[in-house]
N, C-alpha and C positions, 0 to 999 in steps of 0.2 A: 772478422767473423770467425776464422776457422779459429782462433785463439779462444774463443768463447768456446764454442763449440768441443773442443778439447779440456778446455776447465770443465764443461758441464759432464764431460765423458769422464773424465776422472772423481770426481763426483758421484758420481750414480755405481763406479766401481766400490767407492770406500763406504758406500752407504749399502751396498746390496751385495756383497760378493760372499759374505759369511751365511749370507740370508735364501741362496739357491739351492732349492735341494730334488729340482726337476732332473729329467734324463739330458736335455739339453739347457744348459745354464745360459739366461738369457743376456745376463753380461757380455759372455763368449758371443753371442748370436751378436750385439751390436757390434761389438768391434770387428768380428769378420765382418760384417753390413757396412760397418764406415771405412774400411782397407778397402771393402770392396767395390764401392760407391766411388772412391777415389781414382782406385786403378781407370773403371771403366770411364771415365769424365774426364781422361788425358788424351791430350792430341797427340803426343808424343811422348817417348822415355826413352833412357838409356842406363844400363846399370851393367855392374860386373858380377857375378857368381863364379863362387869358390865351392865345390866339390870334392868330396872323400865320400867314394861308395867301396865298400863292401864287395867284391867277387869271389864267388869259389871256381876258382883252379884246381883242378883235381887232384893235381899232382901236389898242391901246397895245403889243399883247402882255402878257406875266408883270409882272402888277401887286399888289401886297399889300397884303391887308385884314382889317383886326382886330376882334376880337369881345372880349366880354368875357361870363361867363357865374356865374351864382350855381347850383350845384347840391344838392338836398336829395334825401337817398334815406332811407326811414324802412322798416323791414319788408320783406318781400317783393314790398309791392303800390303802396307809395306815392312818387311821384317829381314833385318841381317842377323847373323851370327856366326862370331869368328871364335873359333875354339881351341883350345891346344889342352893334352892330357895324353893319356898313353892309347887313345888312338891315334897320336898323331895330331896336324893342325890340317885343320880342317874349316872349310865355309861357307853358310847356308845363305843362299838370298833369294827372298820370294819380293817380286815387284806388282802383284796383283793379276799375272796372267800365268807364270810358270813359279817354280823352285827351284833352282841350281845348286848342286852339290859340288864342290871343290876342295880335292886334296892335294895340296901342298907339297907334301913327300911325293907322293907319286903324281903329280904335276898329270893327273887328269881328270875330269869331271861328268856330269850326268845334269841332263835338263827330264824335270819333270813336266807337265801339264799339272795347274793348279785351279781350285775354286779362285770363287773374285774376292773372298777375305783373309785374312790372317788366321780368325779362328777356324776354320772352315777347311784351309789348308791344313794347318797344325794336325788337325784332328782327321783328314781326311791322309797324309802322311804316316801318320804314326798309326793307323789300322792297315793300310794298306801296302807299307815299304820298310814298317818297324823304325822308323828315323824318329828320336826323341828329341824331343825340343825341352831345353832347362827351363825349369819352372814354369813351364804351362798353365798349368790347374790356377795357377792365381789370376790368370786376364783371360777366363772364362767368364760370361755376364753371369751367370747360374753357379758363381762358386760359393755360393754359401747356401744353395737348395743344394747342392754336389752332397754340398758336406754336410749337412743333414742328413741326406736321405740314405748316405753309407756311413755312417757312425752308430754305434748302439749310445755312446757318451762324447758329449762334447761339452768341454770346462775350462772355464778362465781359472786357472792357480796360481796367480801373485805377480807380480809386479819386479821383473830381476831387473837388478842394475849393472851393470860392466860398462869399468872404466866413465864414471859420471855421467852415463847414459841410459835411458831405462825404456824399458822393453817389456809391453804385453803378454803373457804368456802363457798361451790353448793350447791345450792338451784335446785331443780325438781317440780315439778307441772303437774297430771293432772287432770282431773275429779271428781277422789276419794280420791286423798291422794294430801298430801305435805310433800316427801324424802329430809332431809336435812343433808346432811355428810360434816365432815371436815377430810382433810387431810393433814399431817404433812406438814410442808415445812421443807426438808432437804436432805438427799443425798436420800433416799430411797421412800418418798412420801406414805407410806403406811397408810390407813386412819386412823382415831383416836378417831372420833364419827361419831354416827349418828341418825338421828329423824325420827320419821315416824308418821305423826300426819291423823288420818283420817278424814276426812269432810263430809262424809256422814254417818257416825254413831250415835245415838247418844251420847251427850257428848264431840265429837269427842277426842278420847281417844287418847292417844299416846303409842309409844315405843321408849323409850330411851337405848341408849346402848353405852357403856365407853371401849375402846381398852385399854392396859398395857400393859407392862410386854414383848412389842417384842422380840422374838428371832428368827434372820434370819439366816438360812441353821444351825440348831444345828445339832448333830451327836444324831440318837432318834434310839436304835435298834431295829429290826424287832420283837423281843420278847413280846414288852409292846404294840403290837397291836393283841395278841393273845390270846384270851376270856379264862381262866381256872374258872371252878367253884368253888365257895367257898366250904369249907366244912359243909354240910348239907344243900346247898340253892336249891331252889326249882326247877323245869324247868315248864315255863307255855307256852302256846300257845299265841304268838301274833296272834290280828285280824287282817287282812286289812279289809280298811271299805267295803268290799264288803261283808265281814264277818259276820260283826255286825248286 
């Protein structure tokens, strides 16, 4: 069925994509709809993201630095992530009741109090303690009202192939930025890059980020989303910036 399904999506590309000449091209609108339909209708995943953002150092200007990031999402409530890049290596684990932060280098940690979801944390985190979580925005259920209703343009532009492999390719536009994501073409359609170039900064700096390593509905036990502390690491007080 999803093989069908993907023949008839390619299809209705090669028939309609010269043929869009709305603000939001509705090609574009299916294929975020079917990445997005996919994401949310997994019990599980696991993938790797590669990063190159863009900083200005003031002393250098727009300087770029890379991360590397292991992610696990299992159910509705369980999320790890282990990270290394020039913060350091670093490890997020929310088991549905807290969020634990752990660094590595300085071998000590901080427990948050969390909602009872994944997204709900993410989202209730990153407003409240500034901690970004990679690639969020895509295993939001509402990412493709998201991206509507903050784009002035959204467009499918062609079909690239790299290395015997081919890849959807939306372009976003509005004001401040330029969101540019590919996603697979194959049974699954889950994305595989994306760009985020800002225009009103200067510089205008980017963030690049490289998907791998997909693993859909792995069997991930409830265990390895359960913070134990190392021996002798320290326990610190996370701020929220109300804090600081």
């Amino acid at each position: 069925m999803k093989k069908i399904i993907t023949g008839m999506l390619v299809l209705l590309i090669s028939y309609s994509a010269l043929a869009q000449a709305r603000k939001h091209d509705s090609v574009a609108i299916l294929i975020v709809d079917r990445m997005a339909d996919v994401i949310s209708n997994l019990e599980s995943c696991s993938f790797k993201l590669s990063t190159a953002n863009d900083i200005n150092e003031y002393s250098h200007g727009l300087v770029k630095r890379f991360a590397e990031f292991e992610v696990y999402f299992s159910g509705p409530s369980k999320l790890l992530i282990n990270a290394h890049g020039h913060k350091g290596h670093r490890q997020l684990m929310y088991n549905g009741e807290q969020l634990a932060y752990y660094s590595f280098d300085e071998n000590n940690y901080g427990v948050i109090p969390a909602p009872e979801t994944t997204i709900e944390t993410m989202d209730h985190i990153n407003k409240q303690y500034e901690i970004e979580f990679p690639a969020a925005d895509f295993f939001y259920p509402a990412f493709t009202d998201d991206l509507l209703e903050h784009s002035d343009s959204l467009r499918f532009v062609g079909v690239d192939k790299i290395k015997d492999k081919e890849y959807f390719h939306i372009v976003s536009h509005n004001k401040d930025m330029i969101f540019q994501f590919w996603v697979n073409n194959d049974a699954y359609n889950l994305p595989a890059k994306y760009a985020i170039t800002y225009k009103n900064q200067p510089g205008r700096p980017q963030y690049l980020a490289t998907f791998s390593e997909w693993q859909v509905n792995p069997a991930l036990p409830a265990a390895m989303f359960n913070f134990l502390p190392p021996p002798g690491a320290a326990k610190v007080k996370i701020l929220s910036k109300n804090e600081k």
